[in-house]
N, C-alpha and C positions, 0 to 999 in steps of 0.2 A: 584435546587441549582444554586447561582450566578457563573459562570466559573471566574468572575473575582472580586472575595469578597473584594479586596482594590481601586475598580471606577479606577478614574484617579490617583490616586495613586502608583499603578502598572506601569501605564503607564511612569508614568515620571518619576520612578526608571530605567526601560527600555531607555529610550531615556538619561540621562544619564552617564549609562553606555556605552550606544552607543556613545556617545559624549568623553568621557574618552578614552575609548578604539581607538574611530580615532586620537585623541589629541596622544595619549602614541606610538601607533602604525606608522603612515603615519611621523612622527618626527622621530621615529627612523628609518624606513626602506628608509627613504629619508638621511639619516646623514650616513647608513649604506651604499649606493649608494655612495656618498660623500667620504666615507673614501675609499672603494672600488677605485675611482679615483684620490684618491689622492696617493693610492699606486700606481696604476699603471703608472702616469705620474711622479712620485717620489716626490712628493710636501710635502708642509710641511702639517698639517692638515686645511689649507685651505677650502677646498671646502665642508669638513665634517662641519667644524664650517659654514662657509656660511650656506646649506643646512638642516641644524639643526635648525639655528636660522629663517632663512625665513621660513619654513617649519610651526616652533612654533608662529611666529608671524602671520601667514596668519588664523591656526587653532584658536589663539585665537580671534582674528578678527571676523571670521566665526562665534563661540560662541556669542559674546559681538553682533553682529548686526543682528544675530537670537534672541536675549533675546530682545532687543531693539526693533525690529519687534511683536514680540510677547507681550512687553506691550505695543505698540502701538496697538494692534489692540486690548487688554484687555480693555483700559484706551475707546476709541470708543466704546466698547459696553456696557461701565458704561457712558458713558455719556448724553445719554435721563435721567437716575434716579438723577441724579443732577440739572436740570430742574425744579425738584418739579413735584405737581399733575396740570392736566393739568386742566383748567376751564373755 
Protein backbone atom coordinates (compact mmCIF):
# COMPACT_ATOMS: atom_id res chain seq x y z
CA UNK A 1 0.00 0.00 0.00
CA UNK A 2 1.08 3.56 -1.22
CA UNK A 3 1.98 5.49 2.55
CA UNK A 4 1.42 8.53 0.33
CA UNK A 5 -1.79 7.79 -2.11
CA UNK A 6 -2.07 11.64 -3.14
CA UNK A 7 2.15 11.86 -4.76
CA UNK A 8 2.98 15.26 -4.69
CA UNK A 9 -0.21 16.37 -3.92
CA UNK A 10 -0.07 15.85 -0.28
CA UNK A 11 2.90 17.41 -0.43
CA UNK A 12 2.12 20.66 -1.47
CA UNK A 13 -0.96 20.76 0.67
CA UNK A 14 1.63 20.41 3.50
CA UNK A 15 3.99 23.06 2.49
CA UNK A 16 1.28 25.28 2.22
CA UNK A 17 0.02 25.21 5.21
CA UNK A 18 3.43 25.52 6.31
CA UNK A 19 3.55 28.64 4.35
CA UNK A 20 0.03 29.94 5.85
CA UNK A 21 0.79 29.16 9.15
CA UNK A 22 4.45 31.15 9.22
CA UNK A 23 2.55 34.03 7.25
CA UNK A 24 -0.50 34.12 10.23
CA UNK A 25 1.78 33.20 12.95
CA UNK A 26 5.52 35.11 12.79
CA UNK A 27 2.89 38.48 11.77
CA UNK A 28 1.32 38.20 14.69
CA UNK A 29 3.70 37.25 17.41
CA UNK A 30 5.97 40.05 15.84
CA UNK A 31 3.01 42.91 16.08
CA UNK A 32 2.30 41.08 19.56
CA UNK A 33 6.19 41.92 20.48
CA UNK A 34 5.31 45.53 19.01
CA UNK A 35 2.21 46.19 20.98
CA UNK A 36 4.10 44.61 24.06
CA UNK A 37 6.54 47.87 23.40
CA UNK A 38 4.57 50.10 22.77
CA UNK A 39 2.91 49.54 26.06
CA UNK A 40 5.75 49.62 27.79
CA UNK A 41 7.37 52.76 26.50
CA UNK A 42 3.62 54.37 26.32
CA UNK A 43 3.45 55.00 22.58
CA UNK A 44 0.85 55.18 20.51
CA UNK A 45 0.46 51.87 18.53
CA UNK A 46 3.46 52.52 16.63
CA UNK A 47 5.75 49.88 16.71
CA UNK A 48 2.77 47.24 16.62
CA UNK A 49 1.62 48.76 13.17
CA UNK A 50 5.34 49.11 12.07
CA UNK A 51 6.23 45.41 13.09
CA UNK A 52 3.01 44.08 11.69
CA UNK A 53 3.21 45.54 8.48
CA UNK A 54 7.26 44.75 7.93
CA UNK A 55 6.72 41.65 9.34
CA UNK A 56 3.77 40.90 6.55
CA UNK A 57 5.57 42.44 3.90
CA UNK A 58 8.83 40.45 4.24
CA UNK A 59 6.52 37.06 4.55
CA UNK A 60 4.97 37.88 1.40
CA UNK A 61 8.16 38.60 -0.31
CA UNK A 62 9.52 35.34 1.01
CA UNK A 63 6.27 33.52 -0.74
CA UNK A 64 6.30 35.66 -4.19
CA UNK A 65 10.31 34.85 -4.70
CA UNK A 66 10.09 31.19 -3.59
CA UNK A 67 7.11 30.64 -6.18
CA UNK A 68 9.28 32.63 -8.62
CA UNK A 69 12.25 30.48 -7.96
CA UNK A 70 10.33 27.54 -8.25
CA UNK A 71 9.01 28.36 -11.82
CA UNK A 72 12.11 29.25 -12.78
CA UNK A 73 13.56 26.26 -12.20
CA UNK A 74 10.07 24.48 -13.62
CA UNK A 75 10.27 26.54 -16.86
CA UNK A 76 14.49 25.02 -17.05
CA UNK A 77 13.41 21.71 -16.90
CA UNK A 78 10.68 22.21 -19.76
CA UNK A 79 13.03 23.61 -21.85
CA UNK A 80 15.02 20.77 -23.78
CA UNK A 81 11.07 19.60 -24.76
CA UNK A 82 10.64 22.95 -26.66
CA UNK A 83 13.65 22.24 -28.85
CA UNK A 84 11.63 19.64 -30.78
CA UNK A 85 13.14 16.13 -31.61
CA UNK A 86 16.70 16.19 -31.97
CA UNK A 87 18.18 14.99 -35.55
Amino acid sequence: MDPNPFGDLGAQKGDGLIMALELVLTTTILAGLGFWLDRTIGTTPVFTIFFAAFTLAYEVWKIVAGYDAEMAAHAERRQPLRQGPVR
